[in-house]
C-alpha positions in Angstrom: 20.1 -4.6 26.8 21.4 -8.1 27.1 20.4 -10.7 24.7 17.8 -13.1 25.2 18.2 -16.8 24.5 16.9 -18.3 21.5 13.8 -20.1 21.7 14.3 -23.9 21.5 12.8 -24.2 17.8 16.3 -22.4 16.8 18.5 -24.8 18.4 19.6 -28.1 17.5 20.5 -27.4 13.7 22.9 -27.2 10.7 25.6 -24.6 10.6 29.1 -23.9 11.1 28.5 -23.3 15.2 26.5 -26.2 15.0 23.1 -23.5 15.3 21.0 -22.5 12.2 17.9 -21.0 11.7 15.3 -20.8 9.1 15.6 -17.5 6.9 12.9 -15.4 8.3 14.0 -16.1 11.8 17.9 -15.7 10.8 16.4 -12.2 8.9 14.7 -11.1 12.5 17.2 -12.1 14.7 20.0 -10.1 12.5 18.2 -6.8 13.7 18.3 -8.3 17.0 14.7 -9.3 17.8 13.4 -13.0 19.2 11.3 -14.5 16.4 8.3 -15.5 18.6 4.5 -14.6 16.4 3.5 -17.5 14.2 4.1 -17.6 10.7 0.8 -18.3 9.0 1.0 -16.5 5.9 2.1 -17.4 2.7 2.3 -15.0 -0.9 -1.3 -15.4 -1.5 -2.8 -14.6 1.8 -0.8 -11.7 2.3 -1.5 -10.4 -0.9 -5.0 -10.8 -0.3 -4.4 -9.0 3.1 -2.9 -5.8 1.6 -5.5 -6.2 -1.4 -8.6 -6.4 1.3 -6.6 -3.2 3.5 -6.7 -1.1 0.2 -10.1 -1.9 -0.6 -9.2 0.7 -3.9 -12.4 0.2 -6.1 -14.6 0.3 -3.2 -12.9 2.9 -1.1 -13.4 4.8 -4.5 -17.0 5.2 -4.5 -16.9 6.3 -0.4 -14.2 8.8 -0.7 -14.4 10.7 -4.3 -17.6 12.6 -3.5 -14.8 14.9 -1.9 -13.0 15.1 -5.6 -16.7 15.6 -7.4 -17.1 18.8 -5.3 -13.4 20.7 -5.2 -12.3 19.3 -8.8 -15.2 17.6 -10.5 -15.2 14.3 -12.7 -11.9 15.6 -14.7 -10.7 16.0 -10.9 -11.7 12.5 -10.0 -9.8 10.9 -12.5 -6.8 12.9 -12.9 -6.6 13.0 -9.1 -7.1 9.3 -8.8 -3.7 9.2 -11.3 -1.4 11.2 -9.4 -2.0 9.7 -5.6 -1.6 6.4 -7.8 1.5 7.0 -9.2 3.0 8.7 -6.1 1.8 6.0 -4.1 3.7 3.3 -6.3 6.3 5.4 -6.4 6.1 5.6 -2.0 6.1 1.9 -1.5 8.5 1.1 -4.3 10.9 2.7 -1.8 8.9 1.2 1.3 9.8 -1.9 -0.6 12.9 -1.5 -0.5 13.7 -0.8 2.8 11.3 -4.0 3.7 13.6 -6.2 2.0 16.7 -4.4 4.3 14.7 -6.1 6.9 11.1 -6.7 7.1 10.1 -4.4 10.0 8.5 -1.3 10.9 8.5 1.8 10.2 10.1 3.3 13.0 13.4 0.9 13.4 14.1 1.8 9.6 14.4 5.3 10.9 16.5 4.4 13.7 19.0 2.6 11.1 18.9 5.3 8.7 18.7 8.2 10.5 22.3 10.0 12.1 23.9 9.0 15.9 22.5 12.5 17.4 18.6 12.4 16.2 17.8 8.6 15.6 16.3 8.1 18.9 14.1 11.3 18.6 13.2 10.4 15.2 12.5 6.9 15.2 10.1 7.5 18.4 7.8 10.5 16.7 8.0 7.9 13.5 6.3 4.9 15.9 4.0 7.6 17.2 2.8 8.9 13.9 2.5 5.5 12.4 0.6 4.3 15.8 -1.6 7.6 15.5 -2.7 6.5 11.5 -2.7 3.3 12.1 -5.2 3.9 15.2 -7.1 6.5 13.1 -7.6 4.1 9.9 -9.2 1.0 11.9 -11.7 3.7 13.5 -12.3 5.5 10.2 -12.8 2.3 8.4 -15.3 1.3 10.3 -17.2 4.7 10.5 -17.6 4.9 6.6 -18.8 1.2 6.5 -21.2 2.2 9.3 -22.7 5.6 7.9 -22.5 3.5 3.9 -24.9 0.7 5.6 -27.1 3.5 7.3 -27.5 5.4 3.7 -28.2 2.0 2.3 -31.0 1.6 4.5 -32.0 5.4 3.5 -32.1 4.3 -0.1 -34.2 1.3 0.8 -36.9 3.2 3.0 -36.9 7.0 2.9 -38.1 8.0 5.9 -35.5 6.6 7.9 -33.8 9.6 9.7 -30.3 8.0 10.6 -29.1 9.2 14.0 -25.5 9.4 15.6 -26.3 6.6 18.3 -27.2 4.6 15.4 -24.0 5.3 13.9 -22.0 4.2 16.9 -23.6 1.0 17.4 -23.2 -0.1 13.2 -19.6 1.0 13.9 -19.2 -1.2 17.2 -20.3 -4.1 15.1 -18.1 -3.9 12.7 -15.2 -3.7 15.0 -16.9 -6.6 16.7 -16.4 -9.1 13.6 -12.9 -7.7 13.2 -11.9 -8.4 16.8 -13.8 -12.1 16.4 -11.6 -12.8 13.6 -8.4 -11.6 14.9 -9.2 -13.5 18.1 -11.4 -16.2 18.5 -10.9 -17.2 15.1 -7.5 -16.0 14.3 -6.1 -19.2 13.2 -8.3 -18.9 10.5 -6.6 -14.6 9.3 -4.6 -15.7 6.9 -7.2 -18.0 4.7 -9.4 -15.9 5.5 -7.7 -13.0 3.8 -7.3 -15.4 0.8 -10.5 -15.8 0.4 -11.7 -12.0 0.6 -9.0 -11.7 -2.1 -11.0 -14.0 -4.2 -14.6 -11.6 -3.0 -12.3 -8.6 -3.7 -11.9 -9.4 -7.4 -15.3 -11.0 -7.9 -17.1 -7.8 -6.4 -15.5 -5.5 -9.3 -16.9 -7.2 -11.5 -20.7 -8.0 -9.9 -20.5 -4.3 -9.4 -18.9 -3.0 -12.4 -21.1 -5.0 -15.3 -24.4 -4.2 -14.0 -23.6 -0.5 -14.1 -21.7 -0.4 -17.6 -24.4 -2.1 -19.0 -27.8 -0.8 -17.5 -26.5 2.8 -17.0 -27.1 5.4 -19.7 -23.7 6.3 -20.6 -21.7 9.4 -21.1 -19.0 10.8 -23.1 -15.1 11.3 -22.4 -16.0 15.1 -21.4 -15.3 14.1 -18.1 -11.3 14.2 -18.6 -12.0 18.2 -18.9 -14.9 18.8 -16.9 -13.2 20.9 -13.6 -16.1 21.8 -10.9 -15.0 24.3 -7.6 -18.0 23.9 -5.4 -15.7 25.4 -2.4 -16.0 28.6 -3.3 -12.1 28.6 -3.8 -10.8 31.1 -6.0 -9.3 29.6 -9.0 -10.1 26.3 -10.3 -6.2 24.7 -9.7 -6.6 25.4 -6.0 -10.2 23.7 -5.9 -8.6 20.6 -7.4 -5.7 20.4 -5.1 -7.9 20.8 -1.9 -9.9 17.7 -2.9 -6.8 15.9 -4.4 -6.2 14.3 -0.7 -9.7 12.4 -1.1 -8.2 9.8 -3.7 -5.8 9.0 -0.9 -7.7 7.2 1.5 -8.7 4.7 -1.6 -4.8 3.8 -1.6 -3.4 4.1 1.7 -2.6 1.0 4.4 -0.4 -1.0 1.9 2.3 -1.1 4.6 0.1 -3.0 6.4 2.3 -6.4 5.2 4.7 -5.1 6.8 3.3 -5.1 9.8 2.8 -8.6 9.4 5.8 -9.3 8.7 6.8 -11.7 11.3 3.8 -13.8 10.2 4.8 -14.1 7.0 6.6 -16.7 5.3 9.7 -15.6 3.8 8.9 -12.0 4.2 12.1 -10.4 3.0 10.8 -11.0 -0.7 6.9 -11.7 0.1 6.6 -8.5 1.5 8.0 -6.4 -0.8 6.1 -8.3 -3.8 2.9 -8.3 -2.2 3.0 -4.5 -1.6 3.9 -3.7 -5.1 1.3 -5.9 -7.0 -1.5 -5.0 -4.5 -0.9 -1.2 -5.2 -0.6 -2.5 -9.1 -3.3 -4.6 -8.9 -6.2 -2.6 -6.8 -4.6 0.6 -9.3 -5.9 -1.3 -12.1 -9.1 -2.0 -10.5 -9.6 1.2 -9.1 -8.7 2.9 -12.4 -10.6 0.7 -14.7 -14.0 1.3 -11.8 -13.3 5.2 -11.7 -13.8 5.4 -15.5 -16.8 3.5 -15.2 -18.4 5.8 -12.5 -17.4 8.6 -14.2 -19.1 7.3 -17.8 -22.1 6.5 -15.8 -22.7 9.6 -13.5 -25.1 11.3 -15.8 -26.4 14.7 -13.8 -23.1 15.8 -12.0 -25.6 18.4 -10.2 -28.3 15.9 -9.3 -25.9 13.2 -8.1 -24.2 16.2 -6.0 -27.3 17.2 -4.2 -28.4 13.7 -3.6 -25.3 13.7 -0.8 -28.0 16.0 1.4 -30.6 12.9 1.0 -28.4 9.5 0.9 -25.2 11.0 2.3 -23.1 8.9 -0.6 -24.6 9.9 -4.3 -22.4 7.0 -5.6 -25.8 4.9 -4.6 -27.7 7.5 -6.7 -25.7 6.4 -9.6 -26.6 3.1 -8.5 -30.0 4.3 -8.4 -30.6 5.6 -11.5 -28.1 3.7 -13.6 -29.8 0.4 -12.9 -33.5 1.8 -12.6 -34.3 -0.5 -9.6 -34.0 0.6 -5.7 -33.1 -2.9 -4.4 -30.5 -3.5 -7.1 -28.8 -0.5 -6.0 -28.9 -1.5 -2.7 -27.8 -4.8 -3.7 -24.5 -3.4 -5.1 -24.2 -1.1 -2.3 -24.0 -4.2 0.2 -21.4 -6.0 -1.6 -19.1 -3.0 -0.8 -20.3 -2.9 2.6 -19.0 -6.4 3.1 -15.5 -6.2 1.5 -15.7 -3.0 3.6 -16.3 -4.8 6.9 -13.7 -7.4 6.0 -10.9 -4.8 4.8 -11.6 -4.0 9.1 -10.2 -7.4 10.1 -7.3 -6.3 8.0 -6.9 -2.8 9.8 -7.2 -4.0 13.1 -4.5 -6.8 12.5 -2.2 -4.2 11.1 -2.6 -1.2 13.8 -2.5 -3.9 16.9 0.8 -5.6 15.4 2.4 -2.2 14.8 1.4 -1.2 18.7 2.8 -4.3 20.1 5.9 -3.9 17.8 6.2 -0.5 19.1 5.4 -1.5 22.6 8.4 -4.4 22.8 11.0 -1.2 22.2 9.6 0.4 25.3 7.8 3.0 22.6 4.7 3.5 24.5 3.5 3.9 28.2 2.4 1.1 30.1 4.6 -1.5 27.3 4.6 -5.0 29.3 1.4 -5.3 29.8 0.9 -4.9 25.4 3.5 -7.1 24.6 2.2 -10.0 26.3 0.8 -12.8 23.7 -1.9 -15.4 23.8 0.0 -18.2 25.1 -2.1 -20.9 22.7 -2.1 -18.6 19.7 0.7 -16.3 19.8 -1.4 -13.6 19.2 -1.2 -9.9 21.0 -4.6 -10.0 22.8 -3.7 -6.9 24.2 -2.9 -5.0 21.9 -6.2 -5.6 19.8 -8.2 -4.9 23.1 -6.4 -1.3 23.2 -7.0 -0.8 19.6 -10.6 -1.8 20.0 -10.8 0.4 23.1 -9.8 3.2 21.0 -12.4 2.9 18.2 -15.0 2.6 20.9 -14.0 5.9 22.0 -13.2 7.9 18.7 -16.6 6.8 18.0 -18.5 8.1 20.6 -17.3 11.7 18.9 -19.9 11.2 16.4 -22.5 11.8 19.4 -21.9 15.4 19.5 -20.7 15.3 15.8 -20.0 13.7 12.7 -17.8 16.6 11.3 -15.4 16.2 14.2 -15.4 12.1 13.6 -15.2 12.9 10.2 -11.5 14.2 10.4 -10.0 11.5 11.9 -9.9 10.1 8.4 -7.5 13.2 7.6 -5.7 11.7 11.0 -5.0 8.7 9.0 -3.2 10.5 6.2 -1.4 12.8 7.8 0.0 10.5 10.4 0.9 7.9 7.8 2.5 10.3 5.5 4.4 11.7 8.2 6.2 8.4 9.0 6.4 7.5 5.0 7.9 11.0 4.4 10.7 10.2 7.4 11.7 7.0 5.7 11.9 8.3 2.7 13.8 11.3 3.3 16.1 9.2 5.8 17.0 6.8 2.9 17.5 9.3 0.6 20.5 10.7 2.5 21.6 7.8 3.1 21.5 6.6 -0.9 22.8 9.5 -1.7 26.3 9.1 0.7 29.3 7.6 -0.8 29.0 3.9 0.4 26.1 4.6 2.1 24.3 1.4 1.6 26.2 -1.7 0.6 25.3 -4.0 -1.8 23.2 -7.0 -1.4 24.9 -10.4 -0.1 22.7 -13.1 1.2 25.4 -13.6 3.9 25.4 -10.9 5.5 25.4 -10.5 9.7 23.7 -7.9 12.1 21.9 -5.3 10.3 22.6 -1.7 12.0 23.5 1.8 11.7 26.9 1.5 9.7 25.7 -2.0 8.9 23.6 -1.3 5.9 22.7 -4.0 2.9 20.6 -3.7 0.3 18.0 -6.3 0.5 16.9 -9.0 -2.6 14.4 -6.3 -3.9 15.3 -3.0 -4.7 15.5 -0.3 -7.6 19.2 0.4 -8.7 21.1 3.1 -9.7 19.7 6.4 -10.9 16.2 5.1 -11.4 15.9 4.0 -7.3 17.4 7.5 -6.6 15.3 9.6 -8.8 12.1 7.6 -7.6 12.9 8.3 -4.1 13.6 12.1 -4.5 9.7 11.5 -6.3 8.6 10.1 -3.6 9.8 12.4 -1.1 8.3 15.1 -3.4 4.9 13.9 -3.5 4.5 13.0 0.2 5.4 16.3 1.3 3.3 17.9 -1.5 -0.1 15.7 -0.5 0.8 15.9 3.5 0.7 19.8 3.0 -2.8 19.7 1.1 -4.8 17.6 3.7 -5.0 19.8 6.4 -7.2 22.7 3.9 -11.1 22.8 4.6 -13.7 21.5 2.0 -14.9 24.9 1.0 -14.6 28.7 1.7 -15.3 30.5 4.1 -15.0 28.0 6.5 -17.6 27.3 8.9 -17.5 25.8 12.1 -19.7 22.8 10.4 -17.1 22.8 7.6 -13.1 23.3 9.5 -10.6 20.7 9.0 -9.6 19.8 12.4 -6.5 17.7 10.9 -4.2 20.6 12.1 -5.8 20.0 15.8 -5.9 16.3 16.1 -2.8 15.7 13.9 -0.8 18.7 16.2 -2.0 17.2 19.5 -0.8 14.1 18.6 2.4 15.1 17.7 2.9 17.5 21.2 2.3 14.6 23.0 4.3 12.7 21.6 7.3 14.9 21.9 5.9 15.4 25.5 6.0 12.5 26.3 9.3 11.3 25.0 11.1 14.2 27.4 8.6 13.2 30.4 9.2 9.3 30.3 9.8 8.4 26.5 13.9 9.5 26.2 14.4 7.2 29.7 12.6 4.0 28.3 13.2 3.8 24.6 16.5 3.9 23.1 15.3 2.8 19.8 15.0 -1.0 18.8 15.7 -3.3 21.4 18.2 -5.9 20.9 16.7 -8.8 22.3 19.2 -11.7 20.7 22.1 -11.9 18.9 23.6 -13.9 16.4 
């Protein structure tokens, strides 16, 4: 494709042609794309953006009732260390290849990945990382929706929650993230500073009220295994709920999706990712333990899931003798919940238009069109919106079938993190494969390869990513299993289903109209 002329803004300036460009545009326009989104963020507000997308100490209390049941409190915790350590490990490498050049997923596999498959490859890639981005945004705002509903429960016990309820909490929460991300999207990035601030001051609002009113436990709970699947040995209960712990710590490549917003992102991004998985670690670490101190009857606060549908808000319950303080606690997640949406929806709809502006998906000039005031893809939020309306109307006939387009989110994610990975590792691992870091260099491209500012050397950045690789394929393969055995209808994971279908159509597609319209990464400038 013929490049594009610059934009004004990048003319007129220093250089040896007599052109220069500011870093970040002179990073974008080396893998051959027309800087063209607003730059609004800076270290902090990015920071606080991946911080707000983990949501880890929140996201813990939602998702380890999954752990209680196939692994118990010793599978909590030792669960909740492996999926951190593999996911540092992930996005150590993410990092690196974010510093090559801070894009998406799917044009790193087009780089890395050999002449004869790197079209194929890099389009499933986009369509995997579309599919979990799509399925996180919905999800998040289902599980905020069904936590304010039990909340409600907790507070007035006759309430009988039903599905068209559901839908319409869900609606409104997607309603304040597309408010934010439009109407009020020059506001995203202080915004996300600011639920940073929330994010950190809600461990603790949460976390001293329970440590210190809560009757507290022993350390037992670092050997205290429970199989409520009915799975035959105890190391296969754990590793069926080991996937729950994942959803707590997935979405940190959500700065990278930003990255064209972000100031300086060739070294932002990499350091945001890295000290918001270190940072929400610690927080979700240091919270786990005090759950787990403060559980008291493992069986009581299991069977309280058939009454309040999360027993984390039993613990509440009980720990703090009082209803309304419970409740209290409860709602502070539900907001840093709602606002770790704006995050989700930002992320999926900049991925989607990213995708769209390399011809990657059908119907790509109407999505890469932007706000003309605000530089913002309006279209691409609508279609993300769109699709969350619809997911959710699933829950009408039922909640189990919703329910799995969580699993959507990790299998579609790990899919495209396992690609990278793997795709750098045999590159790293070629004689001159990648060449060493050098401020100066040109056009990025297959051939073309330069490590970036950040980036693990040696044997340690090889070892990590064969680690990585490792543990991507080992907790992609574990969340397609069912809950328990035998499974019921009520009870089947229908990963296999939605996560398959996605992927036939995808490769569908790409022989129907896909292999005419996308020939990986459009070059859209040059220098």
């Amino acid at each position: 494709m013929a490049a594009m002329e610059l934009p004004s803004r990048l003319k007129h300036a220093e250089g040896g042609d007599g052109t220069t460009y500011t870093r970040d545009d002179r990073d974008l326009i080396r893998v051959g794309k027309r800087p063209v989104l607003k730059r609004n963020f800076g270290f902090m507000s990015v920071l606080g953006f991946s911080c707000t997308v983990l949501i880890t100490w929140e996201g813990m209390f939602i998702v380890s009732t999954q752990s209680l049941l196939n692994g118990g409190p010793a599978g909590v915790i030792w669960g909740y260390i492996i999926v951190w350590i593999g996911t540092l490990s992930t996005f150590a490498v993410l990092s690196e290849l974010a510093s090559i050049f801070a894009y998406h997923g799917f044009s790193w596999v087009a780089i890395l990945a050999s002449d004869s498959s790197r079209q194929f490859l890099s389009y499933i890639t986009g369509w995997m990382t579309l599919a979990g981005w799509q399925a996180v945004t919905a999800s998040a705002a289902y599980l905020i929706g069904t936590l304010l509903q039990s909340i409600i429960i907790l507070l007035k016990s006759d309430y009988a929650p039903q599905p068209w309820q559901t839908v319409l909490f869900l609606w409104a929460v997607i309603a304040f993230a597309v408010f934010i991300n439009t109407v009020a999207s020059k506001t995203l990035a202080h915004f996300e500073g600011l639920i940073l601030v929330l994010h950190i001051l809600g461990f603790f609002a949460v976390l001293i009220p329970l440590v210190y009113l809560s009757p507290r436990g022993d350390a037992s709970f670092f050997t205290t295994f429970v199989n409520s699947g009915g799975w035959p040995t105890q190391g296969l209960s754990f590793l069926v709920g080991l996937p729950a712990a994942v959803f707590s710590l997935i979405g940190a490549d959500s700065a990278v999706h930003m990255a064209e917003e972000i100031r300086n992102a060739s070294t932002v991004v990499p350091q945001a990712i890295i000290i918001s998985i270190v940072l929400n670690g610690l927080l979700g670490f240091g919270m786990t333990i005090a759950y787990l101190f403060c559980l008291g009857d493992l069986d009581a606060v299991l069977e309280s899931q058939t009454t309040l549908g999360y027993p984390f808000l039993y613990v509440f319950q009980v720990g703090t003798g009082s209803t309304p303080g419970a409740a209290v606690l409860g709602l502070i997640i539900v907001v840093l919940g709602v606002c770790s949406t704006v995050g989700a929806l930002a992320s999926s709809s900049r991925m989607l238009w990213s995708f769209a502006r390399d011809r990657g998906v059908p119907f790509w000039a109407y999505f890469i069109r932007l706000n003309r005031r605000t530089s913002i893809p309006v279209y691409t939020i609508a279609f993300t919106t769109t699709i969350s309306v619809l997911l959710s109307l699933i829950v009408l006939g039922s909640s189990v079938a919703f329910s799995n387009i969580v699993n959507l989110s990790i299998a579609g994610l790990y899919s495209s993190y396992l690609l990278c990975c793997a795709l750098l590792l045999w590159r790293r691992l070629q004689p001159y494969g990648i060449k060493p870091y050098s401020s100066q260099v040109g056009e990025i491209g297959p051939g073309k390869l330069h490590w970036g500012p950040w980036h693990l050397r040696g044997i340690l950045g090889t070892l990590n990513n064969l680690f990585a690789c490792i543990y991507l394929a080992f907790l992609w393969f574990w969340s397609f299993w069912p809950p328990v055995t035998p499974v019921m209808p009520e009870t089947v994971n229908f990963n296999v289903l939605t996560f398959g279908a996605t992927t036939l159509f995808a490769v569908a597609w790409y022989f129907i109209s896909g292999k005419k319209s996308y020939h990986g990464p459009v070059v859209e400038v040059e220098l």
